[in-house]
C-alpha positions as a printed Julia matrix, in Angstrom:
93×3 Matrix{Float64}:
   0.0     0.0     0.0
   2.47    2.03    0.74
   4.9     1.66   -2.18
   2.37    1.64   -4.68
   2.47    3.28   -7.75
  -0.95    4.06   -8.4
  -3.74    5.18   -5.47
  -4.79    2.18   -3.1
  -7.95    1.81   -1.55
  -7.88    0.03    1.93
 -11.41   -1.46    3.08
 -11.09   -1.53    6.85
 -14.04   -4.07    7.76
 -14.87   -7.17   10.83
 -16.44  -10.09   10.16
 -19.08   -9.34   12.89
 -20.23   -5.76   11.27
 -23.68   -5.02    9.4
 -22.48   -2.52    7.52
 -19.57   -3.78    6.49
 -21.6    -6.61    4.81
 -23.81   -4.0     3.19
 -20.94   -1.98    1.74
 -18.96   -5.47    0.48
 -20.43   -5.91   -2.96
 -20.2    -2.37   -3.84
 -16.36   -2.15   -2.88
 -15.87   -5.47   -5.21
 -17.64   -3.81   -8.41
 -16.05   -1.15   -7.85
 -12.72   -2.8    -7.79
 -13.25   -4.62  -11.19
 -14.31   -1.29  -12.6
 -11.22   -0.21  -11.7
  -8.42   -2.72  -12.1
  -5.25   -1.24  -13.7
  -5.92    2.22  -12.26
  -6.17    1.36   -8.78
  -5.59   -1.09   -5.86
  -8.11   -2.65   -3.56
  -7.33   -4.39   -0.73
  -9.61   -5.77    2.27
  -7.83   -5.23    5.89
  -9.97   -7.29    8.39
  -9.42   -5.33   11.65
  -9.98   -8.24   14.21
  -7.15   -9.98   12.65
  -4.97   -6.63   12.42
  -6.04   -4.24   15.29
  -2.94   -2.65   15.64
  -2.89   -1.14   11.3
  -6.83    0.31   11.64
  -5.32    2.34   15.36
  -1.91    3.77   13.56
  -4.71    5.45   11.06
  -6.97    6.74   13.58
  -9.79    4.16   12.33
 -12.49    4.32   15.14
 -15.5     2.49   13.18
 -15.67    0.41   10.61
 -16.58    0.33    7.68
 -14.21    2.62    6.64
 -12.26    3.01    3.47
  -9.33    4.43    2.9
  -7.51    5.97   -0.04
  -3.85    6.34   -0.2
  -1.79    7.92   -2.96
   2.29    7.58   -2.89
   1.9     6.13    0.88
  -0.01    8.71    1.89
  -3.65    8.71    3.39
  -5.54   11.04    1.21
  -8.88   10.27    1.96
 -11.49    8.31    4.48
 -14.88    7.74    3.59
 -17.08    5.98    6.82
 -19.77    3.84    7.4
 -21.98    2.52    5.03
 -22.38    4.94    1.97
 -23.74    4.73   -1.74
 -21.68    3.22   -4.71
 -21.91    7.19   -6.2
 -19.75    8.26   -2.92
 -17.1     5.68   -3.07
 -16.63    6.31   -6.53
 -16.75    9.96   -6.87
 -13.9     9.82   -4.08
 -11.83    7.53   -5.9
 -12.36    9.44   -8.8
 -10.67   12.71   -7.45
  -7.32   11.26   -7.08
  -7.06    9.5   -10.65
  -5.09   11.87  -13.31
């Protein structure tokens, strides 16, 4: 994520969380829309609790969008496919 060429988005989610569930498909159509222009990856914060406290990540869902390491962007809880995107969007040349 943080060596990456192009942006990264970082899907902070638990197993356990409603809205998490809700937000999954979108985040995976959205990743096929985008392959080759940026990276997706799922960071399941049970497993990883120390990663989602270094970013300041006090609910989940949220997403993240880093460009050249750095955090750029968080987007919380359980929003519309038009949100994610238009975010993602802004930080694609």
């Amino acid at each position: 994520v943080l060596k990456a060429d192009e942006p990264v988005v970082v899907d902070f989610w638990a197993p356990w969380c409603g809205p998490c569930k809700m937000i999954d498909p979108l985040v995976n159509e959205l990743a096929k829309e985008y392959t080759g222009k940026v990276k997706f990856y799922k960071l399941n914060t049970d497993d990883s609790p120390s990663t989602p406290s270094q970013y300041n990540v006090r609910s989940i869902p949220t997403i993240m969008i880093f460009v050249n390491g750095e955090k750029k962007d968080a987007i919380i809880g359980a929003v519309p496919r038009s949100t994610l995107a238009s975010s993602i969007d802004k930080f694609l040349q």
